[in-house]
C-alpha positions in Angstrom: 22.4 -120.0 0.6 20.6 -122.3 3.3 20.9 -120.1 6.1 19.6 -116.7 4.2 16.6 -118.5 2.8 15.5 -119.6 6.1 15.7 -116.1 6.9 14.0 -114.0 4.3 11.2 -117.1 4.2 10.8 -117.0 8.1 10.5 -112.9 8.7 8.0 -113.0 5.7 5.9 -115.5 7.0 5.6 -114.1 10.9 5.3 -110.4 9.9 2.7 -111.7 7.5 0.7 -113.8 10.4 0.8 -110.7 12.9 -0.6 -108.5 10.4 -3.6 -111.2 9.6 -4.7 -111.6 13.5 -7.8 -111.2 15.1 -7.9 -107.2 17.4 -8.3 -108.8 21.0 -7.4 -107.9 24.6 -4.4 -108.2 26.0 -3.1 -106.7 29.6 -0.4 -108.5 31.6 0.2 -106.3 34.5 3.1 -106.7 36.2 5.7 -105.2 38.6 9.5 -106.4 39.3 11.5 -104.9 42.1 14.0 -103.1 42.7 13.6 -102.0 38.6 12.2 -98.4 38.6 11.7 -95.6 35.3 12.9 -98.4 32.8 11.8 -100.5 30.6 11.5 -104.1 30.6 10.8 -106.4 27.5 8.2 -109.5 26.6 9.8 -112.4 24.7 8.8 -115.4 23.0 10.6 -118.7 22.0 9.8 -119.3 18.4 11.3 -122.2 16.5 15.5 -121.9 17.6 15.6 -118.5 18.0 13.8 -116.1 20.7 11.7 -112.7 19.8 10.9 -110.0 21.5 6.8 -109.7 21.9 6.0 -106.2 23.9 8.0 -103.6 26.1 6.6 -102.2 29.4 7.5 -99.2 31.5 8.0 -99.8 35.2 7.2 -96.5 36.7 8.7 -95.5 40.1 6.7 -98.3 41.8 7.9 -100.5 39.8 5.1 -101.6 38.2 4.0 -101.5 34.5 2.0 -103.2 31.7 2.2 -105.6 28.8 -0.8 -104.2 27.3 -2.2 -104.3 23.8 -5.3 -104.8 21.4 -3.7 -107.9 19.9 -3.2 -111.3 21.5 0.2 -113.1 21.3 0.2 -116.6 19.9 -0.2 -118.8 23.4 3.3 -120.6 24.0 6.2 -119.8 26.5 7.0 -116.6 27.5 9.8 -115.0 29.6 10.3 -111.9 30.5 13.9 -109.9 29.8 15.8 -107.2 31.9 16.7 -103.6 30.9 20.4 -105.2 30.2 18.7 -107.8 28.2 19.2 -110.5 30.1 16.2 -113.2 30.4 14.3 -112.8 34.4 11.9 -115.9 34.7 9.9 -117.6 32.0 6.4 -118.5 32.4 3.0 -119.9 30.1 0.7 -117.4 27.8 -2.5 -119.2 27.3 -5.3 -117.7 25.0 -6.6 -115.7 28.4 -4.0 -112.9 28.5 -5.3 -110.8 31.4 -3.2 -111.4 35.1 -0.5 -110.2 37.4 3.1 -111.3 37.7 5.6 -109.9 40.2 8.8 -110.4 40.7 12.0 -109.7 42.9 15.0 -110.2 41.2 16.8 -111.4 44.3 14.7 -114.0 44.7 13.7 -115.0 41.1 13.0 -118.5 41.7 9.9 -117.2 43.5 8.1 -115.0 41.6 4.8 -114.9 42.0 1.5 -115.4 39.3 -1.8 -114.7 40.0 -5.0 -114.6 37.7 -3.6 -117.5 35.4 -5.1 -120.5 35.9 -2.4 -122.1 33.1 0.3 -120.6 35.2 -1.1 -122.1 38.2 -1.8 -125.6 36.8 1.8 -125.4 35.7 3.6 -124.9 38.7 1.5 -127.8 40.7 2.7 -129.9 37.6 6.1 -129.0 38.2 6.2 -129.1 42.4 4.4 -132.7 41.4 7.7 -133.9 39.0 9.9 -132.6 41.9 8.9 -134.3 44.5 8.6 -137.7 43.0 11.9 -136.6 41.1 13.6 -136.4 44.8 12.6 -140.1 45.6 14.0 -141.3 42.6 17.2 -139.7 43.4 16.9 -141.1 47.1 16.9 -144.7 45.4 20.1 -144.2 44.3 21.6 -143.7 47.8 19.5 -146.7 48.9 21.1 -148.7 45.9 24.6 -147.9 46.6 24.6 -149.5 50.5 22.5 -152.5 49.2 24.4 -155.8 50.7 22.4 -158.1 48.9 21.0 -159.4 46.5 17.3 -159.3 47.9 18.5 -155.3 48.7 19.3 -154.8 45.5 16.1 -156.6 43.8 14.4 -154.1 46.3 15.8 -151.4 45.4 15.3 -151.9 41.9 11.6 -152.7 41.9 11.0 -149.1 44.2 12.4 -147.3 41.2 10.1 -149.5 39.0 7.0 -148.4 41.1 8.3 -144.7 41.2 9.1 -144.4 37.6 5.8 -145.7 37.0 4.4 -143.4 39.6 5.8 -140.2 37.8 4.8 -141.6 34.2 1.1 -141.7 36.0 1.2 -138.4 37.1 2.1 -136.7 34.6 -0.9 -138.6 32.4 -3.3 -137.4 34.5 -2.4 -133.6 34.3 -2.9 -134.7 30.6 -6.2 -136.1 30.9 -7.9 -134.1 33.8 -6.2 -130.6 31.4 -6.3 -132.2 27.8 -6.8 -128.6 26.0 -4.1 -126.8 28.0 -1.1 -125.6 27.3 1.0 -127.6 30.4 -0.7 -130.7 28.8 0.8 -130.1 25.3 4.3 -129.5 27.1 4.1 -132.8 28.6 2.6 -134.6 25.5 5.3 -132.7 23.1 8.3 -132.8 25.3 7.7 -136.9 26.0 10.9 -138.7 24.6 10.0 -142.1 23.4 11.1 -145.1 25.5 11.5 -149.1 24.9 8.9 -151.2 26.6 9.3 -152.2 29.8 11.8 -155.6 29.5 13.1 -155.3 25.8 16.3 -156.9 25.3 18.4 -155.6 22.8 21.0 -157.9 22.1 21.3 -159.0 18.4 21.3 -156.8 15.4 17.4 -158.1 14.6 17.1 -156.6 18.1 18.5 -153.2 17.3 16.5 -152.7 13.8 12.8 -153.5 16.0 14.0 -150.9 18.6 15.0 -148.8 16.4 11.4 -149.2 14.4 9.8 -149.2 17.6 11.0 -145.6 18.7 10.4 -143.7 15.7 6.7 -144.8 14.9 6.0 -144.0 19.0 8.1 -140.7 19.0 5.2 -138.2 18.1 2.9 -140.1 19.9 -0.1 -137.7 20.5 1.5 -134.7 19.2 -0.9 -132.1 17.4 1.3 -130.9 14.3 -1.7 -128.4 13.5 -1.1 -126.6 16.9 0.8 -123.0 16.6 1.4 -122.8 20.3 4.5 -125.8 19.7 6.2 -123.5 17.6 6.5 -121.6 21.0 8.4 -123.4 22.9 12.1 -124.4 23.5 12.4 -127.7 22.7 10.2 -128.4 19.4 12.5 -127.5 16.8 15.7 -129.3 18.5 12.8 -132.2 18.9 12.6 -132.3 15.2 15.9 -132.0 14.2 17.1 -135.4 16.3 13.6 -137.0 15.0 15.3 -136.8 11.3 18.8 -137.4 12.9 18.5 -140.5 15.0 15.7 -141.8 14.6 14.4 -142.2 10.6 16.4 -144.1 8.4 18.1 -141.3 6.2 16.8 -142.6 3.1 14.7 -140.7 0.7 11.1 -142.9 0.9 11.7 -142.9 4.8 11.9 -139.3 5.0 8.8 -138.9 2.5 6.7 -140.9 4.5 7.4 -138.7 7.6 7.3 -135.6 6.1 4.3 -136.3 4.7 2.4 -136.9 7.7 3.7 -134.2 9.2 2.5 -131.8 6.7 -0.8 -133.0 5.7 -1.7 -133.1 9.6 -0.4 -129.1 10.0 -2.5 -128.1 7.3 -4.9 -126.3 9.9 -2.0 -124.6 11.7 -1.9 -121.5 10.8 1.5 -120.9 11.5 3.1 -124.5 12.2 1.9 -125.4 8.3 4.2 -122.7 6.5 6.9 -122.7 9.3 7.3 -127.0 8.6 7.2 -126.8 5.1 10.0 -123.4 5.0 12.2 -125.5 7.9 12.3 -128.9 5.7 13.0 -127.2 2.3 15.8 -125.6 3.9 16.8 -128.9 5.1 16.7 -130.6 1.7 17.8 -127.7 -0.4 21.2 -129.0 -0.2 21.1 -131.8 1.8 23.3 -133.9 4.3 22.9 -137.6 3.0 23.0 -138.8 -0.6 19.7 -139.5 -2.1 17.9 -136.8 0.1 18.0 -134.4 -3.1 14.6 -136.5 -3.8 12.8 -135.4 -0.5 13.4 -131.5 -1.6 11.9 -132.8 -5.6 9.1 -134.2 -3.5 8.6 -131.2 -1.3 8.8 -129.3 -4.9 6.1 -131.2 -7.0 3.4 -131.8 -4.2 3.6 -128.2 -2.6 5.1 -125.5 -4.1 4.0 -126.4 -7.6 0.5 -127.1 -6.4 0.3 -123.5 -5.1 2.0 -123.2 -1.9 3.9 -120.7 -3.1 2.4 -117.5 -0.7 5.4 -118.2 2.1 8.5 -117.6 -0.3 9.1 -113.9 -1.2 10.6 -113.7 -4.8 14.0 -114.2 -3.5 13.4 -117.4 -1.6 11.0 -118.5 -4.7 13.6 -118.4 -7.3 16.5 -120.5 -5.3 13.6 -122.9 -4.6 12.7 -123.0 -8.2 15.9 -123.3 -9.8 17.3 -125.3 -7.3 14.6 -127.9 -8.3 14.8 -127.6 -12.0 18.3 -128.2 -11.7 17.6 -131.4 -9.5 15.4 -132.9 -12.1 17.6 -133.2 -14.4 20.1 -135.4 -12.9 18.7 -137.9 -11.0 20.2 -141.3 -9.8 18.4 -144.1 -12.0 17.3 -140.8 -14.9 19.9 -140.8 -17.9 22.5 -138.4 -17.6 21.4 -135.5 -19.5 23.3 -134.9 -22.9 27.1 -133.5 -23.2 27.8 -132.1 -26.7 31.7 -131.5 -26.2 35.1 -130.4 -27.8 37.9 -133.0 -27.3 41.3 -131.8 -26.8 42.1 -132.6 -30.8 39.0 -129.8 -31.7 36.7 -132.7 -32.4 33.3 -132.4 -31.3 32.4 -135.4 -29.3 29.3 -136.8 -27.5 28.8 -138.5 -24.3 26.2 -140.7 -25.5 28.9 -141.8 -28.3 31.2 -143.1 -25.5 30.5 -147.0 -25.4 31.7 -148.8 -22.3 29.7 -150.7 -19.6 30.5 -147.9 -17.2 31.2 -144.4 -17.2 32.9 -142.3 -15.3 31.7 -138.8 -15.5 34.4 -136.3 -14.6 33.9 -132.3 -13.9 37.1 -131.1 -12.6 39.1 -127.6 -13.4 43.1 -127.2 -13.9 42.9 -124.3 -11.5 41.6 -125.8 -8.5 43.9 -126.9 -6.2 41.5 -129.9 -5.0 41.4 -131.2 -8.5 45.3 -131.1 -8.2 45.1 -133.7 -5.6 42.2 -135.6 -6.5 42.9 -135.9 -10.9 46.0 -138.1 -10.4 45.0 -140.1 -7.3 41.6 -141.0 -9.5 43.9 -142.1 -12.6 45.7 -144.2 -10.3 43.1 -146.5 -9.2 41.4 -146.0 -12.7 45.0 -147.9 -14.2 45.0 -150.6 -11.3 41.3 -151.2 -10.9 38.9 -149.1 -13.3 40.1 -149.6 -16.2 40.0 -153.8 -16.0 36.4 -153.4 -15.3 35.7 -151.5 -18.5 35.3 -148.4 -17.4 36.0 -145.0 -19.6 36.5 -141.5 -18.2 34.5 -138.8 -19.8 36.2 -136.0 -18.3 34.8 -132.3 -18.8 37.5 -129.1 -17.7 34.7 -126.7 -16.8 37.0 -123.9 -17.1 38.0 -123.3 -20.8 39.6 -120.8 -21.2 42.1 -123.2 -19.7 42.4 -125.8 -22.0 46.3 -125.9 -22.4 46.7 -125.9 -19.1 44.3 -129.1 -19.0 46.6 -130.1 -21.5 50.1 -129.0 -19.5 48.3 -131.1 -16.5 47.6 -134.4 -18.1 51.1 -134.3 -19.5 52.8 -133.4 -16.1 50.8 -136.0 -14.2 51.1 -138.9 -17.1 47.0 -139.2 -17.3 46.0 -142.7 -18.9 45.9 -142.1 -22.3 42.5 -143.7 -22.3 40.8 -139.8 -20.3 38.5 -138.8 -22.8 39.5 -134.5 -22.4 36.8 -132.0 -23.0 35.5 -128.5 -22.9 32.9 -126.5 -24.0 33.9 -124.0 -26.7 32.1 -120.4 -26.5 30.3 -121.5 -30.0 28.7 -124.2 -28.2 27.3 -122.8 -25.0 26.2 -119.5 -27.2 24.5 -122.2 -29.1 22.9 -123.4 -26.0 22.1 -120.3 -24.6 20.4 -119.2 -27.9 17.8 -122.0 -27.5 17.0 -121.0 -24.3 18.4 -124.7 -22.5 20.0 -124.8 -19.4 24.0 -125.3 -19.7 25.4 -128.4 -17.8 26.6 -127.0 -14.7 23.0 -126.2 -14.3 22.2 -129.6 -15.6 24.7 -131.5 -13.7 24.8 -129.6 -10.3 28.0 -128.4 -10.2 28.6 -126.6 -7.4 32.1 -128.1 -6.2 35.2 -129.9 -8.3 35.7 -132.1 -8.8 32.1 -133.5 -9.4 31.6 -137.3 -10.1 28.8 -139.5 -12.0 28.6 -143.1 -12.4 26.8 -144.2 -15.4 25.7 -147.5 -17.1 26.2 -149.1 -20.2 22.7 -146.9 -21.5 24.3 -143.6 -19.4 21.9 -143.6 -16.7 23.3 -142.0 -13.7 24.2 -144.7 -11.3 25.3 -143.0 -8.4 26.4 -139.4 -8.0 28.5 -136.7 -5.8 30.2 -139.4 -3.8 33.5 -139.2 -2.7 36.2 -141.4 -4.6 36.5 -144.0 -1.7 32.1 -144.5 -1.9 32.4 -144.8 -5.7 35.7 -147.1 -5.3 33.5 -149.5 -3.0 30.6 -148.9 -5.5 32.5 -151.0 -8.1 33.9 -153.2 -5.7 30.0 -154.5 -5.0 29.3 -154.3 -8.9 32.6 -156.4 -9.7 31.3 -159.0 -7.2 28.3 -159.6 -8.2 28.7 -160.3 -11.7 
């Protein structure tokens, strides 16, 4: 479901944008030998994937045109053979009028003219080389050090020259502040410890740690389109959120947040950020992170942002959310009006223990097979001591005596509370227009655990057995 709402949400949204733009000039002229009487194709990086822009014609000199009224969102650009194979890359700025040409035997030479982006671009990149190469020479120079004195040497000319680079490439950045090589270098900058930090002791760790993610967008423009363009934002993102921000919900609020609110102006960044992290909190990797999509939810989507989503993409985002609300950890568990194994109706609120431990499981499923008895058995040896009753639910009805046949095969505790829904009480359900609790309850795999309290509030929630075992071990101690 992830994967095909990024989709649909994505060639909405960029077929959408073309549409809207602004009739301008556009006339790349270009010519790449030996190619004659085909065509060759324009491309674009957008996001993870890659797009093709334009097609020329090179005629039998070679030579042909990537010509339109429209201009192309400035970003990085690279330019793909008749057999579909990408030639050379280079930078499209907002002036979109000069020459490339090209040799494909020699295509680490081709040659731009009429660009001054292109042309700022490649000094920035000879520059990088050539201080690159005496850093690398240091490392001959290090390996035949004899001393100590050598060695302190050495080390001080790879201070001088890492500084050296780090100064250079600031400069490109503040002699070219508006350009696009300049946003490559600001947006492509990984974030590094101060000079001399020591990181030896856990306290150590946590201020690095700190340290690198308030320092990793440094200076980055979120409101700029022409990073969407590029090769390396998305994957720049994606470790952001992975390596570097505590996985907790607040954590990942805050940063979202920011951000959003600063791509507002983008035209294109704003609904491409807020598309990429629904998908990434639709369903989410860490528990607890259901509360960044609910977030995303109530402060965007329900306050209008709605114009991105097609009708498809609208509805998963919709009913994925109410379903969310209703079952969060710290909320009380939302009402179970049940049929025990005896015919009697019975309640989850009427289940009195200190804890309880919320069971959605199927006789059919081969999982539950496995998982059912291993749960009783630390429920007899631990669980139950600790006060502990199972409200167990077989989602799958029509199979009640095997539920039955199962609990008698395996020799369940005789303290499983067994229940089902009878077709009476979902019609019931359904008549009134309420949503039925594998809706409210988020039941999407079995078996599906809840903790609850002593009131039913849900404690913890789609953990493994092992997380909830070590829940109660915590719990136990503390009393």
């Amino acid at each position: 479901m992830r994967s095909t709402c990024v989709t649909c949400i994505l060639t909405f949204m960029v077929s959408f944008l073309a549409v809207g733009q602004k009739l301008t000039d556009r006339d790349i002229a270009i010519k790449i030998t030996p190619y004659k009487n085909v065509n060759v194709y324009l491309a674009n990086y957008f996001g993870t994937g890659k797009n093709f822009a334009d097609t020329a014609w090179l005629d039998g000199k070679s030579e042909g045109h990537f010509k339109s009224k429209r201009k192309l969102t400035p970003g990085m650009y690279f330019v793909v053979s008749p057999q579909n194979r990408i030639l050379f890359e280079f930078l499209l700025d907002s002036l979109q009028h000069f020459n490339i040409s090209a040799d494909t035997a020699k295509l680490n030479n081709v040659t731009i003219t009429g660009s001054a982006e292109n042309d700022l671009f490649n000094r920035y990149v000879t520059g990088v080389a050539i201080i690159a190469q005496q850093i690398e020479a240091t490392k001959l120079l290090q390996s035949n050090a004899k001393t100590r004195v050598d060695r302190d040497n050495v080390q001080a000319l790879q201070v001088a020259l890492a500084k050296k680079l780090q100064h250079y490439k600031d400069s490109v950045v503040y002699k070219n502040p508006t350009s696009l090589t300049a946003l490559l270098i600001v947006a492509g900058k990984q974030p590094e410890l101060p000079m001399g930090t020591v990181v030896k002791t856990k306290s150590d760790t946590i201020r690095a740690v700190q340290y690198l993610e308030k320092h990793y967008w440094d200076n980055v423009p979120f409101n700029d389109d022409r990073l969407l363009y590029t090769p390396f934002f998305e994957a720049k993102i994606d470790a952001y959120y992975s390596l570097y921000t505590s996985h907790t919900a607040d954590s990942v609020i805050k940063n979202l947040q920011y951000m959003l609110l600063y791509a507002r102006t983008g035209k294109e960044m704003y609904p491409y950020l807020l598309t990429k992290f629904t998908n990434r909190y639709l369903n989410p990797e860490y528990t607890g992170q259901n509360k960044v999509f609910l977030y995303l939810f109530n402060e965007f989507f329900m306050k209008g942002d709605t114009t991105i989503l097609d009708a498809r993409s609208k509805k998963i985002v919709f009913d994925r959310a109410y379903q969310l609300m209703a079952n969060q950890v710290g909320d009380p568990a939302p009402s179970l009006a049940m049929t025990d194994v005896s015919g009697k109706a019975v309640s989850l609120y009427s289940t009195v223990a200190p804890y309880t431990m919320l069971i959605f499981w199927d006789p059919s499923c081969e999982h539950c097979k496995q998982e059912i008895p291993y749960i009783d058995s630390i429920y007899r040896t631990r669980w139950k001591a600790l006060g502990i009753k199972i409200f167990s639910v077989n989602i799958n009805s029509a199979l009640t005596k095997d539920m039955l046949q199962f609990a008698k095969d395996k020799k369940l505790d005789p303290g499983w509370i067994l229940t089902y829904q009878t077709d009476g009480q979902a019609k019931a359900i359904a008549d009134k227009g309420q949503l039925n609790y594998p809706q409210l309850y988020d039941i999407y795999q079995t078996p599906t655990l809840y903790l609850l309290d002593a009131q039913k509030h849900i404690m913890a929630k789609h953990l493994s057995i092992e997380q909830f075992e070590a829940l109660m071990k915590v719990k136990n101690a503390l009393k």
